[in-house]
N, CA, C and O atoms as a Tinker XYZ file with bonds, in Angstrom:
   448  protein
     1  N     -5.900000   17.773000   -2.542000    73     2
     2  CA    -6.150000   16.511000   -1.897000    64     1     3
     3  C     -5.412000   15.415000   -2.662000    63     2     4     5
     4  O     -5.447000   15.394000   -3.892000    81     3
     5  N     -4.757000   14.522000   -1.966000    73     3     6
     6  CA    -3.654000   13.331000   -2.372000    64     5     7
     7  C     -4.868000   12.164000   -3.245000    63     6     8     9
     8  O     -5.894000   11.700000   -2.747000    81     7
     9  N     -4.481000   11.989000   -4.259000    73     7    10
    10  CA    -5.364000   11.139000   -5.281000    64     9    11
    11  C     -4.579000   10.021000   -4.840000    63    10    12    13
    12  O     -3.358000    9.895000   -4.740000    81    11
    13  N     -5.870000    8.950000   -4.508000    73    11    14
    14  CA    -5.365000    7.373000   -3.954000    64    13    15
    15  C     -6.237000    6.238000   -5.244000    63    14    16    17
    16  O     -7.344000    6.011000   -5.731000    81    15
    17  N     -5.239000    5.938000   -5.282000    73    15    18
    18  CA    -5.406000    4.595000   -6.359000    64    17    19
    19  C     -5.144000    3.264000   -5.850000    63    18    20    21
    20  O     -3.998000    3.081000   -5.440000    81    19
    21  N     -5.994000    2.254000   -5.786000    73    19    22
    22  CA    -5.721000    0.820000   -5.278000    64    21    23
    23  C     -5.504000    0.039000   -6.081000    63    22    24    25
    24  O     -6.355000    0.008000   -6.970000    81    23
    25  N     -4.245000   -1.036000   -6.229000    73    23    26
    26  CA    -4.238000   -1.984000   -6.964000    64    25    27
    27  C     -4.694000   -3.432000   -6.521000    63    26    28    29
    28  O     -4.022000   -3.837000   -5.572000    81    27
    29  N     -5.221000   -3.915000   -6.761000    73    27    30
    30  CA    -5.799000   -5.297000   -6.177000    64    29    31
    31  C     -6.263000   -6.315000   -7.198000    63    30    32    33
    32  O     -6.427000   -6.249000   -8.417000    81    31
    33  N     -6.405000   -7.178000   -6.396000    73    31    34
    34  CA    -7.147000   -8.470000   -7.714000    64    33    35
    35  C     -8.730000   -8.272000   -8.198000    63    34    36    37
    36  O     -9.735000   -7.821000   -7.647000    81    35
    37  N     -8.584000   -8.558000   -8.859000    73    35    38
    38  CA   -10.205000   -8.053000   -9.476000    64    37    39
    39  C    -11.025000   -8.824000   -9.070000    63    38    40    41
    40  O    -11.800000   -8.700000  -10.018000    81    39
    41  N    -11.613000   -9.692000   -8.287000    73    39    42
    42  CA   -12.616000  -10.001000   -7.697000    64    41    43
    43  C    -13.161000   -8.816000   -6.206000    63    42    44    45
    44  O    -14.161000   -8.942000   -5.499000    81    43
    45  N    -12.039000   -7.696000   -6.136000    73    43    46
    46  CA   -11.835000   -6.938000   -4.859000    64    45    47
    47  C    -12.733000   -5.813000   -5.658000    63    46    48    49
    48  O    -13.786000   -5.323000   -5.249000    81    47
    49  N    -12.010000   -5.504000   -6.989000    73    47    50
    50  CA   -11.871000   -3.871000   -7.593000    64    49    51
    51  C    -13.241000   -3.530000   -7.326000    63    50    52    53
    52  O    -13.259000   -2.537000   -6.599000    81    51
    53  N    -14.757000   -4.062000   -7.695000    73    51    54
    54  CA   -15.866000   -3.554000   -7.565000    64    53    55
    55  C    -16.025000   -3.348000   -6.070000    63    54    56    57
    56  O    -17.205000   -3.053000   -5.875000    81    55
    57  N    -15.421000   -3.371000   -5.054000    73    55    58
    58  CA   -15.918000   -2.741000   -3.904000    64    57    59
    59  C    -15.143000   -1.458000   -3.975000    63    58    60    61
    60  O    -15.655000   -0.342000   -3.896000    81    59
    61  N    -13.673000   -1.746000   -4.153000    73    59    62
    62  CA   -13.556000   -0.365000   -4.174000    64    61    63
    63  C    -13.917000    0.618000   -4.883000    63    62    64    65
    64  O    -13.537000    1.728000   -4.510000    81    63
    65  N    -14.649000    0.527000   -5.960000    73    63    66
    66  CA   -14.763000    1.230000   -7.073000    64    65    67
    67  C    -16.454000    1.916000   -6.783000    63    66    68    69
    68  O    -16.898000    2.998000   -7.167000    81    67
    69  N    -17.086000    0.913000   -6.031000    73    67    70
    70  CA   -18.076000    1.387000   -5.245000    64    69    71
    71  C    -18.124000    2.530000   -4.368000    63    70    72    73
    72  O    -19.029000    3.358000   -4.261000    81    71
    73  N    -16.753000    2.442000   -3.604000    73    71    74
    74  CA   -16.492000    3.148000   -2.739000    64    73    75
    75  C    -15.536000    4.954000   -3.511000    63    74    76    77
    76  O    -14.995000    5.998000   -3.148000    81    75
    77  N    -15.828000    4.371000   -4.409000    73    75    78
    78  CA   -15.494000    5.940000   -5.255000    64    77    79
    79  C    -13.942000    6.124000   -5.454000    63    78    80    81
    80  O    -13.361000    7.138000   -5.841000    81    79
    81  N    -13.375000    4.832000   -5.077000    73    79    82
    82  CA   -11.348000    4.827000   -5.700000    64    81    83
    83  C    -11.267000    4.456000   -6.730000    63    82    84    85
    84  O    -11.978000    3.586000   -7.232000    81    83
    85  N    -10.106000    5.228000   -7.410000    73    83    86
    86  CA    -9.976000    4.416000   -8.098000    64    85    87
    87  C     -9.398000    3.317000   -8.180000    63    86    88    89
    88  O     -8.429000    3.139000   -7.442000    81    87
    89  N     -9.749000    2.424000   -8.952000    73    87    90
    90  CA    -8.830000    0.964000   -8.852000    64    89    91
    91  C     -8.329000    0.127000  -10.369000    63    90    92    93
    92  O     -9.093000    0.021000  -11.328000    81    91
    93  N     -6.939000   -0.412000  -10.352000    73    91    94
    94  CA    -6.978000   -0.994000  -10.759000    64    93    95
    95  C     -6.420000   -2.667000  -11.052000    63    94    96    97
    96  O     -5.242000   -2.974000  -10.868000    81    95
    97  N     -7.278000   -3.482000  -11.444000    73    95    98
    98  CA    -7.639000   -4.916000  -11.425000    64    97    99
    99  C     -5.937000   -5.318000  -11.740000    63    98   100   101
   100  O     -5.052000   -4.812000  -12.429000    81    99
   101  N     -5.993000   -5.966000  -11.243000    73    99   102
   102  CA    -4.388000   -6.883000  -11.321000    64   101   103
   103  C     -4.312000   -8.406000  -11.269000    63   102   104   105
   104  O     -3.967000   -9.153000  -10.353000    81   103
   105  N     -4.765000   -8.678000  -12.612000    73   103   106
   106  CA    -4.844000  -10.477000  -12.514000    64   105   107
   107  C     -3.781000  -11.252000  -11.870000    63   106   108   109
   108  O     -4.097000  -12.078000  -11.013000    81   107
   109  N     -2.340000  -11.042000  -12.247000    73   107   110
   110  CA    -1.115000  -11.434000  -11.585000    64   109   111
   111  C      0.202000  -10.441000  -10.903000    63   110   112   113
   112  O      0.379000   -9.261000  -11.207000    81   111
   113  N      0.921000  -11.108000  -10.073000    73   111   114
   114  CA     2.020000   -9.993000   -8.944000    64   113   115
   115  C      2.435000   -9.230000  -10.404000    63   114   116   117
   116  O      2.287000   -8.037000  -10.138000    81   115
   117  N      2.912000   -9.341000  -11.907000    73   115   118
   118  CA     3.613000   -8.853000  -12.486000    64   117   119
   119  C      2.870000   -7.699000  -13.112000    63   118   120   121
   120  O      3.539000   -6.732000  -13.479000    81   119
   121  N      1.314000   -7.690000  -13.305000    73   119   122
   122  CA     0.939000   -6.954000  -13.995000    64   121   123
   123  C      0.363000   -5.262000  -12.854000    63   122   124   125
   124  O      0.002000   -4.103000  -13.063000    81   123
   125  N      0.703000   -6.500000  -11.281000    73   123   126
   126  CA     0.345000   -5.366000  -10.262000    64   125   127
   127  C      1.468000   -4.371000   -9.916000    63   126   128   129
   128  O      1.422000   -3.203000   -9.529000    81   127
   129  N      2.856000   -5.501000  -10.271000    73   127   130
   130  CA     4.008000   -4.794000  -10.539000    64   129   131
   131  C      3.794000   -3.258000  -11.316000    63   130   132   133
   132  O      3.867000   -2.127000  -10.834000    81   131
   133  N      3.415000   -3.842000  -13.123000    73   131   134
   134  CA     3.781000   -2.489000  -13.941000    64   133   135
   135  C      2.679000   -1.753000  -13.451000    63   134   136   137
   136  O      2.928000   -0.594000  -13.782000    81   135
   137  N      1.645000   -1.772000  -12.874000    73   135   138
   138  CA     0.471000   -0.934000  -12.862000    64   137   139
   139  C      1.689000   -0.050000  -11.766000    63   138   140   141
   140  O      2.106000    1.066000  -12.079000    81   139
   141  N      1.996000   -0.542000  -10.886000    73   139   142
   142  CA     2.353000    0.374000   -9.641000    64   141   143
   143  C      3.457000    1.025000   -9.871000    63   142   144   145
   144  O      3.715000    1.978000   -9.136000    81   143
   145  N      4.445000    0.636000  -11.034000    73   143   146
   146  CA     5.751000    1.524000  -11.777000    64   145   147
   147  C      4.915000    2.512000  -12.604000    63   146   148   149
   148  O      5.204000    3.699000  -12.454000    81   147
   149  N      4.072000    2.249000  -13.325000    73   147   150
   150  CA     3.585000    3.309000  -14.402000    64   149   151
   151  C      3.058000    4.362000  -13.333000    63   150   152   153
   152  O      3.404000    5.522000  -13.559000    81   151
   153  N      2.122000    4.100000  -11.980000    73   151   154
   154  CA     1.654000    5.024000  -11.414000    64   153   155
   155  C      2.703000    5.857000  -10.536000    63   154   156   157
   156  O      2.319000    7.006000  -10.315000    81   155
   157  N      3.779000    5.566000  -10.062000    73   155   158
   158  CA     4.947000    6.295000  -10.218000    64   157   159
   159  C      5.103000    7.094000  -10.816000    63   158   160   161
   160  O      4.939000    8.270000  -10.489000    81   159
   161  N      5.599000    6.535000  -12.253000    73   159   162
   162  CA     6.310000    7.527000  -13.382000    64   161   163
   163  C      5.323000    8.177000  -13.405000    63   162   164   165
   164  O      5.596000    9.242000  -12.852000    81   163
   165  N      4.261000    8.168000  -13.741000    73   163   166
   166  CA     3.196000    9.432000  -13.618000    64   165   167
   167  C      3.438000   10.193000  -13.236000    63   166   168   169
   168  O      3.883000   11.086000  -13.957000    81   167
   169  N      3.299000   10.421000  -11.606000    73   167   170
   170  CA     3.324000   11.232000  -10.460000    64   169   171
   171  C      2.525000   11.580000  -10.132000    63   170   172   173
   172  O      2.634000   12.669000   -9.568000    81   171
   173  N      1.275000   11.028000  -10.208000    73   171   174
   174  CA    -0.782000   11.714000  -10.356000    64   173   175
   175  C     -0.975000   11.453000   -8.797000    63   174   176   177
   176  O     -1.590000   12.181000   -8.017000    81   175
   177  N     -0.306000   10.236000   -8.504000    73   175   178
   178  CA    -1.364000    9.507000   -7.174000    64   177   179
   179  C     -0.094000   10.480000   -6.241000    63   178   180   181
   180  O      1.074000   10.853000   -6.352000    81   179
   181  N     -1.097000   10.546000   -5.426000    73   179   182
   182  CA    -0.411000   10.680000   -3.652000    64   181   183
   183  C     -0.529000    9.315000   -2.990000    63   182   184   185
   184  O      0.542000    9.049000   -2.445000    81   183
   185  N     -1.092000    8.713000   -2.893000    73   183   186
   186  CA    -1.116000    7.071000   -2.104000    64   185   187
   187  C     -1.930000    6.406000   -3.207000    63   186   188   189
   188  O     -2.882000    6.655000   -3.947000    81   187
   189  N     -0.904000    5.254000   -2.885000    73   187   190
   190  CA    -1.118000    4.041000   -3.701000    64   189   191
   191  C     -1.367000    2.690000   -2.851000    63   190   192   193
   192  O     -0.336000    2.288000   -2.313000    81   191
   193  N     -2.404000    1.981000   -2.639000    73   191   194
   194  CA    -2.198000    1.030000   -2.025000    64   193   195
   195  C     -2.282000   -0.277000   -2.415000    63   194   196   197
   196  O     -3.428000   -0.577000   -2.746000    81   195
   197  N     -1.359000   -1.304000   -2.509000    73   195   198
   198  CA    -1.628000   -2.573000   -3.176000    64   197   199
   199  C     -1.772000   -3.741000   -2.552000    63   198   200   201
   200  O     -1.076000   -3.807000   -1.539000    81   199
   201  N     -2.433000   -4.716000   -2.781000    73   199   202
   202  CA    -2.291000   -6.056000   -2.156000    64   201   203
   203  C     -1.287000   -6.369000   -1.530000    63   202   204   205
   204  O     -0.214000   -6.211000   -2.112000    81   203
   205  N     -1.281000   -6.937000   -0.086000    73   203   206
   206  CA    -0.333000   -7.652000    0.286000    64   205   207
   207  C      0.780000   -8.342000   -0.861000    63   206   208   209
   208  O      1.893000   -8.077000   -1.316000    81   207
   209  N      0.004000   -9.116000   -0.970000    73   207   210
   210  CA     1.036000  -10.178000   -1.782000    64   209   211
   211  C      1.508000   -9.501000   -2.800000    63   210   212   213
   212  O      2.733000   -9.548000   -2.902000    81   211
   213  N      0.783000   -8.711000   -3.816000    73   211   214
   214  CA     1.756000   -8.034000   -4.307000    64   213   215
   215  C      2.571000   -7.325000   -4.479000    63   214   216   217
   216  O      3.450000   -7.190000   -5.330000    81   215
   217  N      2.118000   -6.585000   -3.187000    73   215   218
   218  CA     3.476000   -5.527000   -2.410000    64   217   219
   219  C      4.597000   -6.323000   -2.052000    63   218   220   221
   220  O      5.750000   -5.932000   -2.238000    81   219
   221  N      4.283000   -7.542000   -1.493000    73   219   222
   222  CA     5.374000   -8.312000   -0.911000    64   221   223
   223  C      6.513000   -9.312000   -2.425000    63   222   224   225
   224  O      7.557000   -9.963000   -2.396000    81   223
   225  N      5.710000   -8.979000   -3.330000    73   223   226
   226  CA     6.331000   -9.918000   -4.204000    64   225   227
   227  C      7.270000   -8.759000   -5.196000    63   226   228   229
   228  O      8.141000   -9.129000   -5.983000    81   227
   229  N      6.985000   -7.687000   -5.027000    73   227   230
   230  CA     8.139000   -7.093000   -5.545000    64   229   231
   231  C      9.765000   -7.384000   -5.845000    63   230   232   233
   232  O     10.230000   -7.798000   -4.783000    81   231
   233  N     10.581000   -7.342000   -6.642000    73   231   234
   234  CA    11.568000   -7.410000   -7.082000    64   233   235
   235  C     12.295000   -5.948000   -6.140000    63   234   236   237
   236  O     11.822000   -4.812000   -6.135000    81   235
   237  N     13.305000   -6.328000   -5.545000    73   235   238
   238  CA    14.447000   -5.647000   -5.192000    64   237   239
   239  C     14.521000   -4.064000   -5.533000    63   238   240   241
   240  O     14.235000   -3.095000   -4.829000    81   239
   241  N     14.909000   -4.126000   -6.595000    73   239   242
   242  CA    14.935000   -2.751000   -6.697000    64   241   243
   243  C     13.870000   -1.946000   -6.974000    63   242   244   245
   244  O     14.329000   -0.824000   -7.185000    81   243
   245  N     12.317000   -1.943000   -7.115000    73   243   246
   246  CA    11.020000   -1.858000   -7.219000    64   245   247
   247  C     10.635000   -1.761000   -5.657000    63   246   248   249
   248  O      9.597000   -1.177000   -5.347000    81   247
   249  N     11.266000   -2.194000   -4.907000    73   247   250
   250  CA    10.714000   -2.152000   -3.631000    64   249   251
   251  C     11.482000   -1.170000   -3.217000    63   250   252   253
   252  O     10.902000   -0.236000   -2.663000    81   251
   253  N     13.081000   -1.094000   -3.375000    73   251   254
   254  CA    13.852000    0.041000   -2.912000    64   253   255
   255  C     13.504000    1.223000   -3.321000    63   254   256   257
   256  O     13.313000    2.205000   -2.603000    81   255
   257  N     13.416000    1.160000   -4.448000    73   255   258
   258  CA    12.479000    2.656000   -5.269000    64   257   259
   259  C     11.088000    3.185000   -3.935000    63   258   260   261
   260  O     11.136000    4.274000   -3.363000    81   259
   261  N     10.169000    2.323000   -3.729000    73   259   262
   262  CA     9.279000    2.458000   -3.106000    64   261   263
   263  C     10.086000    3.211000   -1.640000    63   262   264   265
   264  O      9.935000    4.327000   -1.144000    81   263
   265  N     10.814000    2.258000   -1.317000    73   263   266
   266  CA    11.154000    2.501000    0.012000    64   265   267
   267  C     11.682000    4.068000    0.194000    63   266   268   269
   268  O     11.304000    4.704000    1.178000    81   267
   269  N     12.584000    4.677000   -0.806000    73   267   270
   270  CA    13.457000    5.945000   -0.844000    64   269   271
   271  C     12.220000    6.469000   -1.327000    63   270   272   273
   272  O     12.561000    5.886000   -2.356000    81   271
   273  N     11.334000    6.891000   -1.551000    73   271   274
   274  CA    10.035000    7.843000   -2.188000    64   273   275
   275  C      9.546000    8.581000   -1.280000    63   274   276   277
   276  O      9.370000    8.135000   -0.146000    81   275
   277  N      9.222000    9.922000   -1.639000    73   275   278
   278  CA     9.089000   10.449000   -0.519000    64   277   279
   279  C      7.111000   10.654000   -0.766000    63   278   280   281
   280  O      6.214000   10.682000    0.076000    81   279
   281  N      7.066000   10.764000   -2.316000    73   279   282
   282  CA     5.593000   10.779000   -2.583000    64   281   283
   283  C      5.863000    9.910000   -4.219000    63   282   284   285
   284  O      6.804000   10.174000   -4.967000    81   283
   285  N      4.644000    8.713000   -4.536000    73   283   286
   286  CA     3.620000    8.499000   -3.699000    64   285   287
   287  C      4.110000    8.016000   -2.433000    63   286   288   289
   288  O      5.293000    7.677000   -2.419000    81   287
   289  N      3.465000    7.916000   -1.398000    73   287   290
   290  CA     2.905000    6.892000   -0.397000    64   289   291
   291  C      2.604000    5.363000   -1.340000    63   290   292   293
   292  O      2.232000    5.073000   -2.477000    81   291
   293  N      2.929000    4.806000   -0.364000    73   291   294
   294  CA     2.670000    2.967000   -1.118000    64   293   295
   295  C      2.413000    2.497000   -0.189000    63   294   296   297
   296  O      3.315000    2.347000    0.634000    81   295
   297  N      1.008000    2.024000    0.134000    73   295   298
   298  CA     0.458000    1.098000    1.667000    64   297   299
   299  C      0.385000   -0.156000    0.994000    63   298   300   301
   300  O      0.277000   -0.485000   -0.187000    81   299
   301  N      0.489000   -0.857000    2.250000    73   299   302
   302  CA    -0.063000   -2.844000    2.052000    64   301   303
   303  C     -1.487000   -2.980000    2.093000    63   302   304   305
   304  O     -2.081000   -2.549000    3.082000    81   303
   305  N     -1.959000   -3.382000    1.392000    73   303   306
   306  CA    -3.464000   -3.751000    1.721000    64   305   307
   307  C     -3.420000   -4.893000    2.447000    63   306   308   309
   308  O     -2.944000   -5.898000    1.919000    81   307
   309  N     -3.884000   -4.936000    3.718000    73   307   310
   310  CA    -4.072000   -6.537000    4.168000    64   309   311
   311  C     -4.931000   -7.469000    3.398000    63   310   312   313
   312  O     -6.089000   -7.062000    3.301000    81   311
   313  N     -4.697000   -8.567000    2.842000    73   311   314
   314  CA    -6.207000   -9.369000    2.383000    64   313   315
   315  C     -6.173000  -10.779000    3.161000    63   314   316   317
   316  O     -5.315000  -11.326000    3.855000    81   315
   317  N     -7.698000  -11.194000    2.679000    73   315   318
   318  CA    -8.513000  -12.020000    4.144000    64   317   319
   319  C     -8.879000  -11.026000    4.570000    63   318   320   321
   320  O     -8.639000   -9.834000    4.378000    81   319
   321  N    -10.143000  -12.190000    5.823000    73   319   322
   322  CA   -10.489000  -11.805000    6.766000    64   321   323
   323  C     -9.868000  -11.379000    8.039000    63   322   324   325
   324  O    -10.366000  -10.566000    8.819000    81   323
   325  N     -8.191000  -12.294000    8.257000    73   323   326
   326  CA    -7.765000  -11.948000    9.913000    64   325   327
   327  C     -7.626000  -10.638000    9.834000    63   326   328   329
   328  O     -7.379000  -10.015000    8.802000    81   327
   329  N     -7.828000  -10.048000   11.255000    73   327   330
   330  CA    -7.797000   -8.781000   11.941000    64   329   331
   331  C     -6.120000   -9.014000   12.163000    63   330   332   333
   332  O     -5.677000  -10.131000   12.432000    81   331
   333  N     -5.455000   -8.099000   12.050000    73   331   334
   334  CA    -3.620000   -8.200000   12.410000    64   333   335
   335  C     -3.773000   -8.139000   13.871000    63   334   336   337
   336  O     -4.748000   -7.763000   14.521000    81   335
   337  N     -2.658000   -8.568000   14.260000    73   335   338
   338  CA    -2.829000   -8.476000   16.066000    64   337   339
   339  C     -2.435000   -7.193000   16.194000    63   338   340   341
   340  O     -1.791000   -6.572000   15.349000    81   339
   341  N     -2.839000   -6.754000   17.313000    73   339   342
   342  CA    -2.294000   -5.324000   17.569000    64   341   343
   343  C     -0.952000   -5.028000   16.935000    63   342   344   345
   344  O     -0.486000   -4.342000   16.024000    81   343
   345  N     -0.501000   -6.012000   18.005000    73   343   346
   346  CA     1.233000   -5.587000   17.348000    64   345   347
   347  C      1.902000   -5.156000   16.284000    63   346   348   349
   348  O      2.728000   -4.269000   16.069000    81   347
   349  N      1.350000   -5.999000   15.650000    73   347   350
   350  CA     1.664000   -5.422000   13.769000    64   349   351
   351  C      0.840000   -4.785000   13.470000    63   350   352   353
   352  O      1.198000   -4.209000   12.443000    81   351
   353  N     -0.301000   -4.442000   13.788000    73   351   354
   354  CA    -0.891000   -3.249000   13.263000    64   353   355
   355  C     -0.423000   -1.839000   14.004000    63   354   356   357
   356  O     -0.904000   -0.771000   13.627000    81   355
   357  N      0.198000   -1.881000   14.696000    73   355   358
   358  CA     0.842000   -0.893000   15.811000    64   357   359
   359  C      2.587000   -0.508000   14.445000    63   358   360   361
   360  O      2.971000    0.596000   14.060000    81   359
   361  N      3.087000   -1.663000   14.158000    73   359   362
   362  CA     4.150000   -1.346000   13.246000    64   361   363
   363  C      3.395000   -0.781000   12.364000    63   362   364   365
   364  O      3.447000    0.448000   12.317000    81   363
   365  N      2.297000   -1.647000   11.223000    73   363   366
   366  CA     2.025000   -0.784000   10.416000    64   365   367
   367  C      1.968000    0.279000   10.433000    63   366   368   369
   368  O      2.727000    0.986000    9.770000    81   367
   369  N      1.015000    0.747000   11.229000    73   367   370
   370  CA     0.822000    2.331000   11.708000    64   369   371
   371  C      1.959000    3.154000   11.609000    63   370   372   373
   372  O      2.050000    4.194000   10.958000    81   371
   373  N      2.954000    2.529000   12.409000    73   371   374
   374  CA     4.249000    3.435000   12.619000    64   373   375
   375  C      5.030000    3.545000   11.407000    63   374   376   377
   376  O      5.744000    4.538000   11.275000    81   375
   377  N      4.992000    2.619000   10.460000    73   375   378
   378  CA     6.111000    2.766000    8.967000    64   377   379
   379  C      5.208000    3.355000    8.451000    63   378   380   381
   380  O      5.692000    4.306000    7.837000    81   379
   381  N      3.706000    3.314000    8.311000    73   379   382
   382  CA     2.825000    4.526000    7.509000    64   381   383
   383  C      3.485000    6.209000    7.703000    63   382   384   385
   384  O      3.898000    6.944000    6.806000    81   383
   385  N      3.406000    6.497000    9.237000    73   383   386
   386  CA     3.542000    7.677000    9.293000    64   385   387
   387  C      5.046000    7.872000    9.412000    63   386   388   389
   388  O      5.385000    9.002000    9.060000    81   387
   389  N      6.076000    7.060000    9.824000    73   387   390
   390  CA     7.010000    7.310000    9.369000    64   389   391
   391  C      7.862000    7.426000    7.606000    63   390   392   393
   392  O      8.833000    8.084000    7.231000    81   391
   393  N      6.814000    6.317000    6.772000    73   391   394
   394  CA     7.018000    7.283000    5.332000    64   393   395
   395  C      6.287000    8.861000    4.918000    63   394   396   397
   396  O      6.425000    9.710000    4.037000    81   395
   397  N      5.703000    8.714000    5.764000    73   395   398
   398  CA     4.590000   10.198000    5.726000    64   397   399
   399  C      5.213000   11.565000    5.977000    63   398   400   401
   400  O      5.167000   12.581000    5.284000    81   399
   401  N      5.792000   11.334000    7.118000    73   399   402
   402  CA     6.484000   12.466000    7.741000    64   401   403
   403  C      7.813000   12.246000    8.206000    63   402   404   405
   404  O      8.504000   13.139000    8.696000    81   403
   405  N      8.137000   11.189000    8.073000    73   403   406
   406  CA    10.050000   11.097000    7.960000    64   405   407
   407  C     10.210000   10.544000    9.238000    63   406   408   409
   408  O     11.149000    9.751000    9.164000    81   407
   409  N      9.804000   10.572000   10.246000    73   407   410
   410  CA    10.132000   10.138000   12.011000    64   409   411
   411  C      9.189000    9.292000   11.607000    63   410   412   413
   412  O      8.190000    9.318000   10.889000    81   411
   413  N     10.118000    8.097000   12.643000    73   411   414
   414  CA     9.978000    7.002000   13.537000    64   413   415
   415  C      9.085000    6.862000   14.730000    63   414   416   417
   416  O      9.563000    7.001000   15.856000    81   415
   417  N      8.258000    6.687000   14.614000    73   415   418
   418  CA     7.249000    6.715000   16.156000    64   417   419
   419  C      7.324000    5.256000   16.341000    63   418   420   421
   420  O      7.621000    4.423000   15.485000    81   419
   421  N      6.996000    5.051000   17.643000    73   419   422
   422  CA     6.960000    4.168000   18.254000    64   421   423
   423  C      5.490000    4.202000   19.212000    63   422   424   425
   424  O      4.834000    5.207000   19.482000    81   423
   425  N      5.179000    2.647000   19.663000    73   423   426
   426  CA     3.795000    3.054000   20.202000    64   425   427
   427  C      4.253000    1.758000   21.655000    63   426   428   429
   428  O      4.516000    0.572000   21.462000    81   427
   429  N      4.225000    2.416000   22.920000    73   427   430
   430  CA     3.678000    1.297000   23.667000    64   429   431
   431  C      2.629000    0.406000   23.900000    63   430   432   433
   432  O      1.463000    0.384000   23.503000    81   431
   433  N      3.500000   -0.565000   24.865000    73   431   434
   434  CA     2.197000   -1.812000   24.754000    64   433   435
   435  C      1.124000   -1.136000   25.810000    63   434   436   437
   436  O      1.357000   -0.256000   26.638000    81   435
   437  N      0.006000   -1.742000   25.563000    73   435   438
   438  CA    -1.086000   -1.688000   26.109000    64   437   439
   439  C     -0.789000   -2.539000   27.648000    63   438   440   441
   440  O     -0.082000   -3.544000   27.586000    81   439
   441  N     -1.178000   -2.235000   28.600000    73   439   442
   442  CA    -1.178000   -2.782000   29.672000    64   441   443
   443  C     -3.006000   -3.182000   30.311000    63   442   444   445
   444  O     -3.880000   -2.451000   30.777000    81   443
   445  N     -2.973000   -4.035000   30.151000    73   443   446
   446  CA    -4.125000   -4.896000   30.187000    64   445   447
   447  C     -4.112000   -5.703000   31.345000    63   446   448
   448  O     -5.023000   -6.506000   31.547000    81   447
């Protein structure tokens, strides 16, 4: 079974940690940075998932690394409350399982 580790800000970590992940606390983008390079070089985790913002604040080649990986897995954590609109949660979905299993899916719209 794929060992999942969350990186997040530490006002978050005690829920997940409740919830039996492990986690770890990331006061700033840089320290969520090395947490998520060291869990790399490891190679322990199968999915890793980090804060938005700090997924998004990655440096260039830290993100390209991510991007060419075939394992771990590296998800966005959404944070807040908004619900994503379908739409982008319809992409999310699709770059999840397209780092997962290599194809591109696509999802039509809902006809409402």
């Amino acid at each position: 079974m794929a060992k999942l580790t969350v990186i997040t800000q530490p006002a978050l970590a005690p829920g997940f940690r409740l919830a039996g992940v492990e986690v770890i606390a990331a006061e700033n983008r840089e320290s969520a940075r090395n947490a998520l390079v060291r869990l790399i070089d490891e190679g322990e985790a199968g999915i890793i998932a980090v804060d938005a913002p700090y997924l998004n604040a990655l440096d260039y080649a830290t993100a390209r690394r991510i991007e060419e990986m075939v394992k771990p897995v590296v998800v966005s954590l959404p944070t807040g409350a908004d619900i994503l609109p379908e739409q982008r949660r319809s992409r999310q979905i699709a770059e999840l399982i397209r780092r997962a299993i290599g194809i591109r899916m696509t999802f039509r719209e809902n006809d409402k």
